[in-house]
BATITOR-71653 format. One record per residue: x, y, z of N, C-alpha, C in turn; residue number from 1; chain. Coordinates in steps of 0.05 Angstrom, whole numbers, plus 5000, padded with zeros to 4 digits. Example, Ala and Ser with C-alpha at 12.3 -4.5 7.8 and 13.67 -1.06 7.14 Angstrom:
# BATITOR-71653
> n.east,n.north,n.up,ca.east,ca.north,ca.up,c.east,c.north,c.up,pos,unit
> 5264,4886,5156,5246,4910,5156,5264,4934,5156,1,A
> 5257,4955,5142,5273,4979,5143,5258,5001,5157,2,A
***
This chain:
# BATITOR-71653
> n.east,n.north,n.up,ca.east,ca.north,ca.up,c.east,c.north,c.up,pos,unit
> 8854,5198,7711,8841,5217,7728,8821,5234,7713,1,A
> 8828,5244,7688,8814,5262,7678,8788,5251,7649,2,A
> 8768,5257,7657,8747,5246,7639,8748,5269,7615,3,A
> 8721,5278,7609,8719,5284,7580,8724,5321,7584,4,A
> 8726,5329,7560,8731,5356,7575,8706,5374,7570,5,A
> 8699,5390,7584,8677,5394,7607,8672,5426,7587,6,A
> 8691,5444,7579,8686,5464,7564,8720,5482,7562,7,A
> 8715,5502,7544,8731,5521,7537,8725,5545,7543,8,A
> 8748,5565,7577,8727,5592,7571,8744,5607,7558,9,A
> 8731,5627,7547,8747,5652,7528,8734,5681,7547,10,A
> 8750,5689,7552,8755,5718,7561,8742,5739,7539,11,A
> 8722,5755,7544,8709,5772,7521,8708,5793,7535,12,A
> 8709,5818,7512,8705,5847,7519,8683,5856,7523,13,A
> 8662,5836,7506,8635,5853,7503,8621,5817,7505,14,A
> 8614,5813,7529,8598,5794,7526,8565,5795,7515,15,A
> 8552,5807,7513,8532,5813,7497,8538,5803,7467,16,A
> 8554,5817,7451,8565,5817,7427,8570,5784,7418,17,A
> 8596,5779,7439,8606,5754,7435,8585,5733,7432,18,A
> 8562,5730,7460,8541,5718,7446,8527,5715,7433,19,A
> 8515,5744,7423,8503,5753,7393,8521,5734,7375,20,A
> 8546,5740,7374,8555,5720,7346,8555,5696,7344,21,A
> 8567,5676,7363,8554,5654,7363,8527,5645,7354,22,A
> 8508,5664,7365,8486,5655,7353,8477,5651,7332,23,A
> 8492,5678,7321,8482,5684,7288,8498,5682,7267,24,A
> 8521,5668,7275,8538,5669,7253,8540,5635,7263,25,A
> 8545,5614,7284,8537,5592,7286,8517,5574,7290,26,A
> 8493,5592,7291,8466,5581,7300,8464,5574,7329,27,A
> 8486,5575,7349,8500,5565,7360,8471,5562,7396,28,A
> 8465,5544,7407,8450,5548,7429,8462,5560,7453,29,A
> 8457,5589,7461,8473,5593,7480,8455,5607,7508,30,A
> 8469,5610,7529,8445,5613,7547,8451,5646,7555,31,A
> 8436,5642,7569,8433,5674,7584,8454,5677,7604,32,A
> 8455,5702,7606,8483,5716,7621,8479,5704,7653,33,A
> 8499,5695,7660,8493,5693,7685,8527,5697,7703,34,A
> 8507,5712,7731,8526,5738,7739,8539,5711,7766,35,A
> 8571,5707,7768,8578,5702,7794,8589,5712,7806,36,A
> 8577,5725,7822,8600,5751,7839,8619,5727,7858,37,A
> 8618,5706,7867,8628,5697,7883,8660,5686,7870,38,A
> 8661,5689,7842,8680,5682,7824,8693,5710,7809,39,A
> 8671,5743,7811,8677,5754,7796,8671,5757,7766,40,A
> 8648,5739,7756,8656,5732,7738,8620,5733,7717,41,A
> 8613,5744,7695,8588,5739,7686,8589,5717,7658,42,A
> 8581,5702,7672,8578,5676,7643,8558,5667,7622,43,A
> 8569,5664,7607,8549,5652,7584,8564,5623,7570,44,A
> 8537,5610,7570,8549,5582,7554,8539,5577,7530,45,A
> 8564,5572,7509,8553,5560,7486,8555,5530,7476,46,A
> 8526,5520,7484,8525,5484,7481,8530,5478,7457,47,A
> 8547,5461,7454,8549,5445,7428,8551,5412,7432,48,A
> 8547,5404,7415,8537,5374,7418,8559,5359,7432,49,A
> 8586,5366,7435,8605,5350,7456,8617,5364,7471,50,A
> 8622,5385,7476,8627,5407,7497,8612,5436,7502,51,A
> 8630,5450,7511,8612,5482,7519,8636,5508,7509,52,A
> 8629,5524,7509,8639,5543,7508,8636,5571,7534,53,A
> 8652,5566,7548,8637,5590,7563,8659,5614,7567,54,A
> 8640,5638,7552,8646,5663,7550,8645,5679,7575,55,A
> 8672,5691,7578,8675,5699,7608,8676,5726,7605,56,A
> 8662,5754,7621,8664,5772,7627,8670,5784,7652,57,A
> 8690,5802,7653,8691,5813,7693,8672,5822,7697,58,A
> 8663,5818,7719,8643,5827,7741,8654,5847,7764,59,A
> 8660,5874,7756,8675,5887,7775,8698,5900,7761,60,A
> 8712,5906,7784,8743,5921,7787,8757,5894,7795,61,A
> 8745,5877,7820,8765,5856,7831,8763,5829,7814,62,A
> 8753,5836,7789,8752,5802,7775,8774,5799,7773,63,A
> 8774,5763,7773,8807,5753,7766,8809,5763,7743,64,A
> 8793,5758,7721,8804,5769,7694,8793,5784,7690,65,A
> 8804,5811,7695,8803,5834,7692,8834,5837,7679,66,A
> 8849,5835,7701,8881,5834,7680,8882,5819,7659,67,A
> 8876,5800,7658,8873,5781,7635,8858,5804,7609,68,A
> 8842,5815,7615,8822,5824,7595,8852,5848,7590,69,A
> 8853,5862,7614,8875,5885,7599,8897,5875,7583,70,A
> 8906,5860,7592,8931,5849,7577,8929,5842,7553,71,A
> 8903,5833,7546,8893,5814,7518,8855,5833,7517,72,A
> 8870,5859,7503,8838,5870,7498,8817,5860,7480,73,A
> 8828,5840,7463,8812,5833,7446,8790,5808,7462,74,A
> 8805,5789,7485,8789,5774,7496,8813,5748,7482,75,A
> 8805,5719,7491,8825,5704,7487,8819,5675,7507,76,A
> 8831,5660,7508,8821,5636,7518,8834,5630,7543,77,A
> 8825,5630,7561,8834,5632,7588,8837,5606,7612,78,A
> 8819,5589,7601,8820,5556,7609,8804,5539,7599,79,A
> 8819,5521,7600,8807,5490,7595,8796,5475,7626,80,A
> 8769,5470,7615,8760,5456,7631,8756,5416,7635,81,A
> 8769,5398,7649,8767,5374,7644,8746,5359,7660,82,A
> 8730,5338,7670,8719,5337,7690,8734,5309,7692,83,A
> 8721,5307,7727,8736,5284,7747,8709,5280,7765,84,A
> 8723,5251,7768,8701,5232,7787,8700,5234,7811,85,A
> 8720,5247,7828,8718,5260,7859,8743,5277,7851,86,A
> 8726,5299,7862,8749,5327,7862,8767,5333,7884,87,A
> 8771,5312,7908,8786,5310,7943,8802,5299,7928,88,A
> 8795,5271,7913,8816,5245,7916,8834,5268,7884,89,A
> 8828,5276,7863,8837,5282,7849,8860,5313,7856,90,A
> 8853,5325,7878,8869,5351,7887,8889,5333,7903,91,A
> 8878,5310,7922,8899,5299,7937,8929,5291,7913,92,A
> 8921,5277,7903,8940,5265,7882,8959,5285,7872,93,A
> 8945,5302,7858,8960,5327,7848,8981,5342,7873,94,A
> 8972,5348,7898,8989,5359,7921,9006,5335,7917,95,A
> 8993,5310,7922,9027,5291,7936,9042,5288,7915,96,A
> 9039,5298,7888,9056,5291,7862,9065,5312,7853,97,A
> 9061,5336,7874,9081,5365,7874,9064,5390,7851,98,A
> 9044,5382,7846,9027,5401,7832,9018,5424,7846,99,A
> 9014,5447,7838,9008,5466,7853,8974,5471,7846,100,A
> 8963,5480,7858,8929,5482,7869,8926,5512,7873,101,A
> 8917,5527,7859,8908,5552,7854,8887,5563,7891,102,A
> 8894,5585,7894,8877,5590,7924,8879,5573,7949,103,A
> 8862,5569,7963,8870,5553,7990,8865,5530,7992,104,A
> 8868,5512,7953,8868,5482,7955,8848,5471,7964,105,A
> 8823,5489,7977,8799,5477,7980,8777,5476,7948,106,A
> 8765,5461,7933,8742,5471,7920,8716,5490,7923,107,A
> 8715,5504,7907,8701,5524,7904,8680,5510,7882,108,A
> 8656,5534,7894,8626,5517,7877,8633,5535,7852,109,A
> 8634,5512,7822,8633,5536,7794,8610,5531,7782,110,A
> 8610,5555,7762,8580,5562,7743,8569,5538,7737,111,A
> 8570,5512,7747,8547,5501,7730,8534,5477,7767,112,A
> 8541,5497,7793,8548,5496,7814,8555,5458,7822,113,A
> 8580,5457,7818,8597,5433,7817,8623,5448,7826,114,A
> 8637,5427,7847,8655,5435,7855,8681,5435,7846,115,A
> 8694,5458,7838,8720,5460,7826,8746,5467,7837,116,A
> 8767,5469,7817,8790,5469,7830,8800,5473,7809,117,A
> 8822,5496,7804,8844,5498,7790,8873,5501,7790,118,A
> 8887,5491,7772,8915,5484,7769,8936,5504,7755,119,A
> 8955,5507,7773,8969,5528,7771,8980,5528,7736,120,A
> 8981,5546,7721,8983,5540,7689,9012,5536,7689,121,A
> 9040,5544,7703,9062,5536,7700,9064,5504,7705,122,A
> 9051,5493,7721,9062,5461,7714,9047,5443,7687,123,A
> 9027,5469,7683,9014,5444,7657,9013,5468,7628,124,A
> 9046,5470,7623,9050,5485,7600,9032,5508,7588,125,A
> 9040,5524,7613,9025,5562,7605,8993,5555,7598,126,A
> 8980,5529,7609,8951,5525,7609,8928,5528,7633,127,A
> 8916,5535,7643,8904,5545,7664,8880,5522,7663,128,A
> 8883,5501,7680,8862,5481,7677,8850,5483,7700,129,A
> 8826,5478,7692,8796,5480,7726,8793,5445,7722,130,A
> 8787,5440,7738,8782,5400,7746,8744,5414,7753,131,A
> 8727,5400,7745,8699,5398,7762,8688,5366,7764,132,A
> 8685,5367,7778,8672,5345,7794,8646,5339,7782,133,A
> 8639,5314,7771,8615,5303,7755,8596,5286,7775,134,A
***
């Protein structure tokens, strides 16, 4: 079901900063901030030749990781991203095989606007995985 993996995001205190370093301490190609209120969330990606990195900041009081950020002030890694070939047939599977589906089990459009879906981190060992659709 699951193809190549798609990126890593890390939870940051100071996204400005965080991407400053990347840059300059890895040369690293990274993009401009970009704000998703519809997720809560302001992103930045750092491309690397086989995956991404994307640096997550709250957008708000109501971001999801906002607790995340309190709990872990320093910032920290918050999910793994994998991608899949249809995101219906791949959520179906997971429901009929007792997996739990984060929100109302419908996909939601994510930052790179492809439709996603994430998996509750208790059935896949305290890991918080997003599925996006290629």
């Amino acid at each position: 079901m699951i193809g190549k993996l798609n990126h890593i995001a890390i939870v940051v205190p100071d996204l400005t900063l965080a991407a400053n370093t990347y840059k300059s301490v890895f040369g690293a190609n990274v993009s401009d901030p970009v704000s998703l209120p519809e997720h809560g969330v302001t992103t930045v990606f750092v491309n690397l030749p086989n995956t991404k990195i994307e640096l997550l900041h709250p957008l708000g009081d109501g971001s999801p990781i906002k607790k995340f950020l309190d709990r872990n002030a320093s910032g920290g890694i918050h999910h793994i991203c994998y991608e899949v070939q249809n995101i219906i047939k791949s959520r179906d599977k997971l429901l009929g095989d007792g997996y739990r589906i984060l929100g109302d089990h419908e996909p939601s459009v994510g930052a790179h606007g492809k439709p996603v879906i994430f998996l509750h981190p208790k059935d896949f060992f305290g890991t918080l995985i997003e599925l996006e659709e290629i």
